[in-house]
N, CA, C and O of each residue as an XYZ file, in Angstrom:
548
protein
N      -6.434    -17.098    -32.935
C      -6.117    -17.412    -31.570
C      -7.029    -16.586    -30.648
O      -7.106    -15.366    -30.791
N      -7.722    -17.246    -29.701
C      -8.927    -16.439    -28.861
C      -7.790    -15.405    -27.867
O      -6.602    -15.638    -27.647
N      -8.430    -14.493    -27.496
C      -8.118    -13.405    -26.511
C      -7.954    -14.764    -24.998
O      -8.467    -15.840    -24.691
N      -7.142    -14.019    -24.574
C      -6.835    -14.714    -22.873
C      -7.560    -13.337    -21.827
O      -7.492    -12.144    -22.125
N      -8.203    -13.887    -20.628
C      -8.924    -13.495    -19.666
C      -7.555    -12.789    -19.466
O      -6.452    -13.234    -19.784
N      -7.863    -11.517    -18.836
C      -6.922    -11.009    -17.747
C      -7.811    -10.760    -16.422
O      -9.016    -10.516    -16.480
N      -7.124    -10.845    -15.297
C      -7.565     -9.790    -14.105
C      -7.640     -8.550    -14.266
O      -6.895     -7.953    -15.044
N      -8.815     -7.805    -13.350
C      -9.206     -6.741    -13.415
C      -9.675     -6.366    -11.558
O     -10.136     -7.194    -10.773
N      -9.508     -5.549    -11.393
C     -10.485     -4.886    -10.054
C     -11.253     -4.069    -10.509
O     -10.618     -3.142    -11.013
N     -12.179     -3.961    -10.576
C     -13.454     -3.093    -10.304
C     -13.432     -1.701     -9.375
O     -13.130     -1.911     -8.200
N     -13.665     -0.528     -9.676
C     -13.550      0.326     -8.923
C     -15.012      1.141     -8.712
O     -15.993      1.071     -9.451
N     -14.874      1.853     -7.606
C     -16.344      2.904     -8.544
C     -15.818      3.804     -7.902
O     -15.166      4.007     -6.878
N     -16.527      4.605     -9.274
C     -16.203      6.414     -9.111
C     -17.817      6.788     -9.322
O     -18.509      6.544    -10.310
N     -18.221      7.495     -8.008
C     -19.318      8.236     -8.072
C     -20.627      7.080     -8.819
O     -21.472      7.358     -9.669
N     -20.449      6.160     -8.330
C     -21.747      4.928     -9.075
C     -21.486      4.670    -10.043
O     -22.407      4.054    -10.579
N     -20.245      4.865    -10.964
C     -20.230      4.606    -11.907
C     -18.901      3.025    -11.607
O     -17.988      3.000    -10.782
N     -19.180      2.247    -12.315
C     -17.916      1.243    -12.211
C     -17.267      1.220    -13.733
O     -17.841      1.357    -14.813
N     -15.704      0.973    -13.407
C     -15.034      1.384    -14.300
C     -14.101     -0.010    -13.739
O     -14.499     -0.504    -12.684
N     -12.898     -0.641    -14.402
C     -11.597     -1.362    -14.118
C     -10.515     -1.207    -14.545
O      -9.999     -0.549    -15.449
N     -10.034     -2.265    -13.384
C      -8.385     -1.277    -13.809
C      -7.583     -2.651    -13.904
O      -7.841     -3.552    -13.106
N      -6.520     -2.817    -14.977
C      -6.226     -4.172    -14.562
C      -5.624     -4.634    -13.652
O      -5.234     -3.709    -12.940
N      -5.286     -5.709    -13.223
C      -4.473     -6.023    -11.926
C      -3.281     -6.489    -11.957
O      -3.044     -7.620    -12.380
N      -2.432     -5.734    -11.542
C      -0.922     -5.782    -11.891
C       0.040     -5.313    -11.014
O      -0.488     -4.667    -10.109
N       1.123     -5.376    -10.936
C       2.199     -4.989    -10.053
C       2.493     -3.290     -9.955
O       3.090     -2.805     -8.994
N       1.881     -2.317    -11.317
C       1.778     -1.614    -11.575
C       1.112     -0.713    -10.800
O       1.607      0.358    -10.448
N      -0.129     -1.137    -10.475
C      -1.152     -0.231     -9.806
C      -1.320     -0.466     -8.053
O      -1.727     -1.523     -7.572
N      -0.963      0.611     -7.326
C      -0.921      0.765     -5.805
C      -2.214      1.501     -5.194
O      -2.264      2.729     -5.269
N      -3.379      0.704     -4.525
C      -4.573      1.983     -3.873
C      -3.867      2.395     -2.680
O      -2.966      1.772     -2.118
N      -4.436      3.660     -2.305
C      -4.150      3.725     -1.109
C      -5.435      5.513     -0.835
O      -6.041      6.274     -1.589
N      -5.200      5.355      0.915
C      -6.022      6.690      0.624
C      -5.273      7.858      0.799
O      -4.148      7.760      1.288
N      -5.993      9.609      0.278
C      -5.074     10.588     -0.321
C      -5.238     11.048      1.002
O      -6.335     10.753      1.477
N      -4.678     11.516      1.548
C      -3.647     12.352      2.534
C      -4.216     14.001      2.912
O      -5.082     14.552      3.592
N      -3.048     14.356      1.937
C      -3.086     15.893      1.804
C      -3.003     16.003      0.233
O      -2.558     15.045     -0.400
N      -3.456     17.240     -0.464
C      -3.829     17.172     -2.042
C      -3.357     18.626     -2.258
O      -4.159     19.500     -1.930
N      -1.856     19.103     -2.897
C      -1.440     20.089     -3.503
C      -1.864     20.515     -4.856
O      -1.647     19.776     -5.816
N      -2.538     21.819     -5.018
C      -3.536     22.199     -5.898
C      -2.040     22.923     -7.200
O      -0.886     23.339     -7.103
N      -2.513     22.812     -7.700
C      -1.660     23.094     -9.028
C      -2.520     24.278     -9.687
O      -3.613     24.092    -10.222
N      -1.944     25.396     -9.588
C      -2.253     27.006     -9.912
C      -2.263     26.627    -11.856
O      -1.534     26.027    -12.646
N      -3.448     27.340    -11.903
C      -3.943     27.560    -13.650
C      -3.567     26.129    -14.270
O      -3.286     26.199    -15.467
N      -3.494     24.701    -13.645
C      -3.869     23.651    -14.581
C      -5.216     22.797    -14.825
O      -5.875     22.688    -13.791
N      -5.754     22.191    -15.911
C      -6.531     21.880    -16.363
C      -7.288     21.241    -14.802
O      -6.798     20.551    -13.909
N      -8.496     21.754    -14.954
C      -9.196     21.386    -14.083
C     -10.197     19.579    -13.645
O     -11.204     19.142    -13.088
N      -8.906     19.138    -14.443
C      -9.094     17.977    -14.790
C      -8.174     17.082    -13.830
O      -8.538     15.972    -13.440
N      -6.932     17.675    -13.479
C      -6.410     17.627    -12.822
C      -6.148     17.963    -11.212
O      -5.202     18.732    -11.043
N      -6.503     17.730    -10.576
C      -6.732     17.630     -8.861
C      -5.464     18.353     -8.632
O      -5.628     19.573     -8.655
N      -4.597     18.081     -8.479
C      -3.116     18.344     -8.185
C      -2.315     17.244     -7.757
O      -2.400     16.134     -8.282
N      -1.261     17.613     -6.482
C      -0.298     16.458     -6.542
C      -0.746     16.028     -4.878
O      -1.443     16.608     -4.045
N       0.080     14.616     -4.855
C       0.089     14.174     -3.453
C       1.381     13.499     -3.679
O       1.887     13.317     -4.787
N       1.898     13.125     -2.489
C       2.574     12.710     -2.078
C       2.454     10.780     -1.564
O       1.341     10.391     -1.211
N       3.264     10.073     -1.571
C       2.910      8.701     -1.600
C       4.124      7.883     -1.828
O       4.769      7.716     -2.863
N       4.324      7.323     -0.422
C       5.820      5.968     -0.589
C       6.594      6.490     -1.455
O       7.051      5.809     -2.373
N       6.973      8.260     -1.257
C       7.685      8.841     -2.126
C       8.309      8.661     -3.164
O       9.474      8.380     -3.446
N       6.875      8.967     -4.014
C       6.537      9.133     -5.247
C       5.611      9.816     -5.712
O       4.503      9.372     -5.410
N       5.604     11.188     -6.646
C       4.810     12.645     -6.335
C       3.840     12.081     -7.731
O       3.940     11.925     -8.948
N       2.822     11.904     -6.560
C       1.710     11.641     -7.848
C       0.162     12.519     -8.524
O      -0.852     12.830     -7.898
N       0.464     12.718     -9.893
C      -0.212     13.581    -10.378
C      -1.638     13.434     -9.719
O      -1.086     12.963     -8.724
N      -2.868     13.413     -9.400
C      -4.690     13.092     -9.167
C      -5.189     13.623    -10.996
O      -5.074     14.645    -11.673
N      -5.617     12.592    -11.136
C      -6.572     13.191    -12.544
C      -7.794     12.722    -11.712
O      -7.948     11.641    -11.144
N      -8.739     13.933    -11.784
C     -10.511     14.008    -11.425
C     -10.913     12.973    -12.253
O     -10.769     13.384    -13.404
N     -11.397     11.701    -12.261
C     -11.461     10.860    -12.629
C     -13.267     11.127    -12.955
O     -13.690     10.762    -14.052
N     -14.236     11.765    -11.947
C     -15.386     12.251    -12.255
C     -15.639     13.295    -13.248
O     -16.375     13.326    -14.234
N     -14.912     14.061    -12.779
C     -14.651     15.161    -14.213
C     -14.200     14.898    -15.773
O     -14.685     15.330    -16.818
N     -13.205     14.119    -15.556
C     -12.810     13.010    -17.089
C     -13.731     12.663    -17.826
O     -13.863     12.778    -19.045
N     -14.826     11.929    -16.529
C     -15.726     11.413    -17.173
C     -17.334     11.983    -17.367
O     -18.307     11.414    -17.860
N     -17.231     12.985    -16.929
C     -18.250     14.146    -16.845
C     -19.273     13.624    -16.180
O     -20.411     13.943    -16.526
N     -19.105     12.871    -15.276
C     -20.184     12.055    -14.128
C     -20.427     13.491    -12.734
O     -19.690     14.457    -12.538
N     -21.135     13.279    -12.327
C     -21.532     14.033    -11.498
C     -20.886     13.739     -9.921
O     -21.238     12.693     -9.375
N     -20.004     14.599     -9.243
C     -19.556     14.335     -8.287
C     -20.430     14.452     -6.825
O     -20.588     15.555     -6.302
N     -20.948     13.286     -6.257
C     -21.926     12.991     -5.366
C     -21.373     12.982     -4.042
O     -21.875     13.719     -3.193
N     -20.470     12.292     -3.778
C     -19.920     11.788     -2.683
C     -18.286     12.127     -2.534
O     -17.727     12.417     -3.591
N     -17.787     12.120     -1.792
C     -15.908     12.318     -1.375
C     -15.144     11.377     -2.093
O     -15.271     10.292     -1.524
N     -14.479     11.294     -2.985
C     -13.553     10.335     -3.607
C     -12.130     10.646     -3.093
O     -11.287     11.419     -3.548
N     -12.097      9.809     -1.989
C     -10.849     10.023     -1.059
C      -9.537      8.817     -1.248
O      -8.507      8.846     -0.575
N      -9.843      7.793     -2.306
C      -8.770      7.173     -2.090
C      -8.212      7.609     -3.902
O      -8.471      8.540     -4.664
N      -7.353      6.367     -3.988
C      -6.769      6.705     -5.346
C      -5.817      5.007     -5.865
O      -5.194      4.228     -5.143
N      -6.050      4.968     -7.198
C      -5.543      3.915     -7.614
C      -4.042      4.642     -8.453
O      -3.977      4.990     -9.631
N      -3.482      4.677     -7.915
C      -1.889      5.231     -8.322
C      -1.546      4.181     -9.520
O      -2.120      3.095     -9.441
N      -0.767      4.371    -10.496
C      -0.289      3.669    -12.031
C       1.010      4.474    -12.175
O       1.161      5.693    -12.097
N       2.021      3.391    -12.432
C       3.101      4.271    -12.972
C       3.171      4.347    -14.918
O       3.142      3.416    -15.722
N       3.252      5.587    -15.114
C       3.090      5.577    -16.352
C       4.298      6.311    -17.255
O       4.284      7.533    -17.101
N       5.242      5.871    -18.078
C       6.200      6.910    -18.640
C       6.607      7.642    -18.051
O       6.559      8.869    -18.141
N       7.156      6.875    -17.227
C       8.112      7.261    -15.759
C       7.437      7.950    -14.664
O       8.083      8.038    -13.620
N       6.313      8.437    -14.690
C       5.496      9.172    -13.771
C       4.530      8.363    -13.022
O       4.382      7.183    -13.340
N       3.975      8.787    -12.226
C       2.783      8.492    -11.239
C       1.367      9.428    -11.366
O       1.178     10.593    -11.015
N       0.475      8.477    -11.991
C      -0.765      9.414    -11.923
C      -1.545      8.504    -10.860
O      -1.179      7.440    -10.360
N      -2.665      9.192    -10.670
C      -3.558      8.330     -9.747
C      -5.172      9.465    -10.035
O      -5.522     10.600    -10.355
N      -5.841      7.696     -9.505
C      -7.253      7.921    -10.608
C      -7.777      7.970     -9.161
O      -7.465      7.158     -8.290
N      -8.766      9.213     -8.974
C      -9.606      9.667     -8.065
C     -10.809      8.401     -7.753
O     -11.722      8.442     -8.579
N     -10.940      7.378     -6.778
C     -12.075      6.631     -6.622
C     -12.617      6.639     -5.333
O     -12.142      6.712     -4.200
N     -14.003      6.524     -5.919
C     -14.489      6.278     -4.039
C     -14.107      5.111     -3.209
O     -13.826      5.123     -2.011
N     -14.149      3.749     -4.304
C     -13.617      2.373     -3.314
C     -13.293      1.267     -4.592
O     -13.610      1.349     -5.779
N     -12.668      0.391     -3.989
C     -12.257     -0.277     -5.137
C     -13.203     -2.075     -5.085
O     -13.657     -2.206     -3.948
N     -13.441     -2.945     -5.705
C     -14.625     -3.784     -5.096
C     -13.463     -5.058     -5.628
O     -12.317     -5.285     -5.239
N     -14.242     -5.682     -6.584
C     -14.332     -7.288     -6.772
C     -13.370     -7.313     -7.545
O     -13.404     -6.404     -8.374
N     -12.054     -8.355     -7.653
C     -11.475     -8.924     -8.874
C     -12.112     -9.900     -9.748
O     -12.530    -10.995     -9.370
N     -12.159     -9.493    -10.817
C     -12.722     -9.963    -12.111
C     -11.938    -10.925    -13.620
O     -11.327    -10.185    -14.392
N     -11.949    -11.737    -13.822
C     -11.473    -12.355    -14.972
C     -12.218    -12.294    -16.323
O     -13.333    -12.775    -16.525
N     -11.671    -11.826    -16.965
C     -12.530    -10.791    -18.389
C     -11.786    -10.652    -19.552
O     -10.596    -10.431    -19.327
N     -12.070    -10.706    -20.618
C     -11.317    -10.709    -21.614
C     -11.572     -9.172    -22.078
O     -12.684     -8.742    -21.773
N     -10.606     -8.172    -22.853
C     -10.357     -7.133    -22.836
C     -10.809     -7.029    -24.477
O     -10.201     -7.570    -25.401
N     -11.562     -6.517    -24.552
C     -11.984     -5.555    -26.249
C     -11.956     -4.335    -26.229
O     -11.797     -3.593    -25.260
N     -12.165     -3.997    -27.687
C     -12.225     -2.584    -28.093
C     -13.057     -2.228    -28.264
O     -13.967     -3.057    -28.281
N     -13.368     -1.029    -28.477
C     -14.287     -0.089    -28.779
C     -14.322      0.220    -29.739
O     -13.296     -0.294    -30.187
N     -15.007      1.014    -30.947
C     -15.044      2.011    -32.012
C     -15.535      3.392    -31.818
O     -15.404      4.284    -32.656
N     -16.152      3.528    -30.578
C     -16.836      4.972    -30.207
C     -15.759      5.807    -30.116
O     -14.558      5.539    -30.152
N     -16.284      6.769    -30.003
C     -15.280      8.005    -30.260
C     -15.253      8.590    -28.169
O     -15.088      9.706    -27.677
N     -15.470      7.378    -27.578
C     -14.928      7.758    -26.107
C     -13.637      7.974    -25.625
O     -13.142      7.059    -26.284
N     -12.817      8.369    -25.101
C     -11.830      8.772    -24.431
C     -11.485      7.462    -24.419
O     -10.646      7.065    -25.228
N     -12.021      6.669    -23.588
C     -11.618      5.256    -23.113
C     -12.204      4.098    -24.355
O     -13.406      4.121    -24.617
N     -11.407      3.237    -24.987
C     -11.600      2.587    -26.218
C     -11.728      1.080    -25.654
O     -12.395      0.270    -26.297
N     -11.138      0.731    -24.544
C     -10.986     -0.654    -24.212
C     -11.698     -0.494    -23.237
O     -11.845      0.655    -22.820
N     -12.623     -2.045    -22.310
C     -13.488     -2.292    -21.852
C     -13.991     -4.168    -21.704
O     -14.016     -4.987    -22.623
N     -14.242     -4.328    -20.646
C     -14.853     -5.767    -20.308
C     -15.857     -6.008    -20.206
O     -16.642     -5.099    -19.937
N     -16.330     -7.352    -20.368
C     -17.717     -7.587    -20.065
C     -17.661     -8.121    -18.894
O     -16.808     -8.982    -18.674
N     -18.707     -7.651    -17.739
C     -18.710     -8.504    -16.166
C     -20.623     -8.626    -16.264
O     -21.427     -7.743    -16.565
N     -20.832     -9.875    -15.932
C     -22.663    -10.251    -16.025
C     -22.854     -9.287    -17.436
O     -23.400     -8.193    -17.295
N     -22.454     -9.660    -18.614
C     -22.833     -8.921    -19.816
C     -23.404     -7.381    -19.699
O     -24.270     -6.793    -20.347
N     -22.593     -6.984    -18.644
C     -22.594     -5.483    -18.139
C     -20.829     -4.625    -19.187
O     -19.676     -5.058    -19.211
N     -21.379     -3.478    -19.803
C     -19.677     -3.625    -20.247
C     -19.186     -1.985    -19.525
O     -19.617     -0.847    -19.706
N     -17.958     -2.621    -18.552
C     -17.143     -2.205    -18.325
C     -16.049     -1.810    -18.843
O     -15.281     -2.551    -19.457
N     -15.757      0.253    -18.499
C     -14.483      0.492    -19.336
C     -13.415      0.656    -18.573
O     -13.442      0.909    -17.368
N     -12.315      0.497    -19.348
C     -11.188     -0.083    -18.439
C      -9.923      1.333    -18.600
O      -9.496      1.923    -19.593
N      -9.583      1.502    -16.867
C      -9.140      2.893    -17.235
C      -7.150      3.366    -17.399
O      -6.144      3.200    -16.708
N      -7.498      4.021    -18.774
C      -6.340      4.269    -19.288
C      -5.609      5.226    -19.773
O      -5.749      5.840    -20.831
N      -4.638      5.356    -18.765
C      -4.376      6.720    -18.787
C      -3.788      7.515    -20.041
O      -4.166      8.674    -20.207
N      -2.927      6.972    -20.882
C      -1.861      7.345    -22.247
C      -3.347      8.114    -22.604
O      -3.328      9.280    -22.210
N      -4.483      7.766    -23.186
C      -5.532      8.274    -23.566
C      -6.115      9.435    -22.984
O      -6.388     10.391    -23.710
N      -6.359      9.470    -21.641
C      -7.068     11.036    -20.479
C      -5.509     11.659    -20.981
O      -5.605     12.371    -21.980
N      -4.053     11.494    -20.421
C      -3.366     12.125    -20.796
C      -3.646     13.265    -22.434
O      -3.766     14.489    -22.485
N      -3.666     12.376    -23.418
C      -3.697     13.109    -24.674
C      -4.560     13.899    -24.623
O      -4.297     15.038    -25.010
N      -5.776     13.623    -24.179
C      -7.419     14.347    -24.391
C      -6.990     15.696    -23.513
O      -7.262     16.825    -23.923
N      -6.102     15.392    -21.928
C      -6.219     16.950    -21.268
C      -4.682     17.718    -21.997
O      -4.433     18.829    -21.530
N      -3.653     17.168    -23.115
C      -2.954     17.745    -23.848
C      -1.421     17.815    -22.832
O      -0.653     18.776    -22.870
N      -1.260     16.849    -22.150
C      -0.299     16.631    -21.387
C       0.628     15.599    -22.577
O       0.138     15.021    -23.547
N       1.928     15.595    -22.190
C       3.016     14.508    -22.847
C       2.864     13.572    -22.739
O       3.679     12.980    -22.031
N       1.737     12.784    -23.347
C       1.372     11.311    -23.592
C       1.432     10.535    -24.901
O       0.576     10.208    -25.722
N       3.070     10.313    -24.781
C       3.641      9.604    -26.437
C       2.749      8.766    -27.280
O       3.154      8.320    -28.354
């Protein structure tokens, strides 16, 4: 049985484009004010606040060891195992219809689309969770 297209938005972080799928799940919006979290992984931004709901920032440039160029002021919020993380982006672009594969590399991120036979990875948090050693079942 072939794979079915899902939706996707397109985001970019620091020139890099990455997607996220498109779902009822995921809220952008831009960050506010940003509470720094004393001695945690520097992977982690800290917290904000949002349609009250206290959401973690994972450095989404840092994750990905991309070079931080420009202000990444908004955020694609995900509720995940009861929590709220949100992925640091500069802007979010085009919705996309794409069928979703895997990977075998030994990247953080295993799943990924093809857009103009460009391949896009698709971002997921259960995975950054485990890698920075946070409670990601």
């Amino acid at each position: 049985m072939p794979n079915k297209k899902q939706k996707f938005i397109l985001v970019n972080v620091d020139g890099q484009q990455y997607a996220v799928p498109l779902s009822s799940s995921y809220h952008f919006f831009h960050i506010r004010q940003i509470t720094p979290i004393p001695q945690m992984d520097k992977r982690i931004i800290g917290f904000t606040y949002h349609n009250g709901h206290l959401v973690t920032l994972l450095d989404t440039a840092k994750i990905f060891t991309l070079m931080t160029k420009n202000s990444n002021e908004k955020c694609a919020m995900v509720k995940f195992d009861h929590h709220y993380y949100g992925w640091i982006i500069k802007s979010a672009g085009d919705i996309v219809s794409a069928i979703l594969n895997k990977s075998r590399t030994q990247d953080i991120l295993k799943e990924y689309i093809l857009v103009n036979k460009k391949k896009i990875k698709v971002l997921e948090v259960k995975p950054v969770l485990k890698d920075i050693n946070l409670d990601a079942k």
